[in-house]
N, C-alpha and C positions, 0 to 999 in steps of 0.2 A: 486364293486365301486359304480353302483348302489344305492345297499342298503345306503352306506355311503352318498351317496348325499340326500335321504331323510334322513337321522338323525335314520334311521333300527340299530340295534345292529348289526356290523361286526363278520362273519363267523369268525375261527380261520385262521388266516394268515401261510400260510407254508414261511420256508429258503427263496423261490425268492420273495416271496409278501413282507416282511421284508425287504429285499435289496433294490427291488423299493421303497417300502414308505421312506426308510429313504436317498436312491439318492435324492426325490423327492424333502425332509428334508433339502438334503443339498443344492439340487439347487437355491433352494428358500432363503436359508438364504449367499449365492454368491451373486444373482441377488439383493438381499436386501443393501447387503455391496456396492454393485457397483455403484446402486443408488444413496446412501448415498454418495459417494465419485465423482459423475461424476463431471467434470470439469464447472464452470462457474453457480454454483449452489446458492442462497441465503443461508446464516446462517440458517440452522434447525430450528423449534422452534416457530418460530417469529408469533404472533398472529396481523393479520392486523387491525382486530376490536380494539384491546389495543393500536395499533400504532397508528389507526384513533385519540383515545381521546389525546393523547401522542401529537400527530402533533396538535390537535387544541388549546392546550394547552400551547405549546410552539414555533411551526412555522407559524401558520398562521398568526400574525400579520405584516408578513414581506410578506407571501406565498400565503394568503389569507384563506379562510376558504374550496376552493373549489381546495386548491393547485396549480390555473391557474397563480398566479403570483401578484402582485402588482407594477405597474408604480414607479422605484426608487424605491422599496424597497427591492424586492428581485424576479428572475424569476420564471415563468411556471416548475411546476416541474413533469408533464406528459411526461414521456420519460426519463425523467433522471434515473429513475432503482434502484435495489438494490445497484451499481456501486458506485454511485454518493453517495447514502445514507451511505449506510455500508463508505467511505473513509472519508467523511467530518465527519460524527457521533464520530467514533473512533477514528479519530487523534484531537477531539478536537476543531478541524477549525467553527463549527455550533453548535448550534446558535451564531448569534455573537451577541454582544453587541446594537452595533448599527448598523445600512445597509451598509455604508459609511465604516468602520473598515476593514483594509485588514487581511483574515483569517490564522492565524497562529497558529501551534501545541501547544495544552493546553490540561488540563486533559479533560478528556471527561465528560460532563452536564450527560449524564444517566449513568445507568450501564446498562450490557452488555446485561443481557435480556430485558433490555425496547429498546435498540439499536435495539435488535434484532425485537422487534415487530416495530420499523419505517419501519427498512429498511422492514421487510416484508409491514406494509401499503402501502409506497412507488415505491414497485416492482407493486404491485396491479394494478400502473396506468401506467404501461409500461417502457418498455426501458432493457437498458442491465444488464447481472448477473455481479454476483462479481466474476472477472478471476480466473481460478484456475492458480497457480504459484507452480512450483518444481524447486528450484536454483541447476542449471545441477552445482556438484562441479568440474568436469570434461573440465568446459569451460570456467573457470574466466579469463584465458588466454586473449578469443574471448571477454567475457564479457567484458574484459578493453577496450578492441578496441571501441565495438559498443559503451561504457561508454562516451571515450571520442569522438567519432565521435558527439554524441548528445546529449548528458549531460552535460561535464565537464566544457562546455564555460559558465555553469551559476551555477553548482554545485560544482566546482573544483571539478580536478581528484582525490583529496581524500572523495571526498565528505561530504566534510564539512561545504558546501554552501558557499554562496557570495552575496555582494549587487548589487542590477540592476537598474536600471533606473526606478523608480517608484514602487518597490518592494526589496523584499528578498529571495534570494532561498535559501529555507531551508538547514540545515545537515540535514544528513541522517541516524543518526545514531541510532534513535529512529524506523525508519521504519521497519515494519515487511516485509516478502516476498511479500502477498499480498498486504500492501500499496504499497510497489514500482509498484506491475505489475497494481493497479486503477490508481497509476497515470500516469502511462505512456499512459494509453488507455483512462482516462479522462481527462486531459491536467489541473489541476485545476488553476485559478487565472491565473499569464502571463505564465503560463508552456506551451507549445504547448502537441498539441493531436495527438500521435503515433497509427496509424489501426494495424490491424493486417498484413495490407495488406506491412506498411512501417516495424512494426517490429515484424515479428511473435512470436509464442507463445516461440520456443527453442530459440530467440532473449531476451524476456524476463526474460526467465528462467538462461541465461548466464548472462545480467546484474543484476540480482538478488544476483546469487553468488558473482558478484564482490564486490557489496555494502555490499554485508554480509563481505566479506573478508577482508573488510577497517575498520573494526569496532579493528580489533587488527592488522595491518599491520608489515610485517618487517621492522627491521630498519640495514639495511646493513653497518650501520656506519655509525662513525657524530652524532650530533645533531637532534633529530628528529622533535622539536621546534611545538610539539601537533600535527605532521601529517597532518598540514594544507593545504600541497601542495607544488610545486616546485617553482613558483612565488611569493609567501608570503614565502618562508623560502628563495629563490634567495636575494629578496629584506632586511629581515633582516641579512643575513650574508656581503650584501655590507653596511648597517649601522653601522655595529660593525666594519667591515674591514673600515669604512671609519672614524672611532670613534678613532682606533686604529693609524692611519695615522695624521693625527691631534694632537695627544697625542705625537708619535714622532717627529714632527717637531716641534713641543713648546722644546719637551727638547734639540733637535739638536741645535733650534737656541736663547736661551736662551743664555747671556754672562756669560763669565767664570769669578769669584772672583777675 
């Protein structure tokens, strides 16, 4: 082994030296995969230097040129992370238009490897990774519960979204697994911000599945009226019922020839 570390021609290897080199082989190419896969990791790839020219190009007139922020135009983005980056880049929401504009799903301004190299710049100046998310299909159950415990009152329980006071909460039916799990842990725009500490990581992983599972929901009967929710199809079935009531008593009390 020796010889091998200075770059010497290696002896002939006998049966065990063969087995070790190629455990060796495997272990290395395990540890590599694992790597590649550990949880809360930035997108692969990303070159920060391309992200640097990327961000001055396109975010600093809101962000500044040194990322610290600009008074009204948009914040300090030291800390904000691959998190922040990688969610608003890929759904669209950034760059907006104007500073003022509330950020709403649109196609996204780069492709996926110029993405990749922000959110890498981006991470560069700190802050958190992008969560790793596994939608447990095992717990869409639990996932409805924790759903409507702290979702539904502003995404309805189908998740189709709704209007708020000064905003829109999205549908969701475009989001991937890990959007749902950024923004639960980023809170974007009026969304509140969920720690790990309020809803752990098999928390997220449950509400993931749910939201995945709304995307083709059953329909047990009835009208399913786009799956909108039980309050929005409540109120259109007493419209009709109350359409239908109305329509009766014109012909009830109508006089006869």
């Amino acid at each position: 082994m020796g010889a091998l570390a200075r770059g010497a021609a290696p002896a002939a290897a006998g049966g065990g030296d063969v087995k070790a080199l190629a455990l060796l082989a495997a272990t290395a190419a395990l540890l590599a995969l694992a790597a590649s896969a550990s949880p809360g990791r930035a997108p692969r790839g990303g070159d920060p230097a391309r992200g640097r020219a990327l961000y001055v190009a396109g975010c600093a007139r809101c962000h500044g040129d040194d990322a610290r922020g600009i008074p009204t135009r948009g914040p300090d983005l030291h800390g904000a992370g691959a998190l922040a980056a990688d969610f608003y880049l890929r759904t669209g929401r950034m760059p907006l238009a104007e500073p003022r504009d509330e950020p709403v799903r649109a196609k996204p301004a780069y492709s996926s490897a110029e993405i990749e190299d922000l959110v890498a710049y981006l991470a560069s100046l700190g802050g958190p990774p992008v969560p790793a998310v596994r939608p447990d299909t095992t717990a869409i159950a639990r996932g409805r519960n924790l759903f409507a415990t702290n979702c539904a009152g502003c995404h309805q329980i189908a998740a189709r979204g709704g209007v708020l006071t000064g905003g829109i909460a999205p549908a969701l039916e475009q989001a991937t697994p890990t959007q749902i799990a950024e923004a639960i842990r980023l809170g974007p725009y009026l969304m509140p911000r969920f720690s790990a500490r309020e809803l752990p990581p098999e928390d997220v992983d449950a509400i993931a599945a749910y939201v995945l599972s709304m995307r083709d929901p059953p329909n047990r009967g009835g009208w399913g009226i786009g799956d909108i929710g039980p309050i929005p199809e409540g109120m259109v079935a007493w419209l009709i019922g109350l359409a239908a009531l109305i329509g009766v008593a014109r012909l009830i009390g109508e006089p006869g020839p």
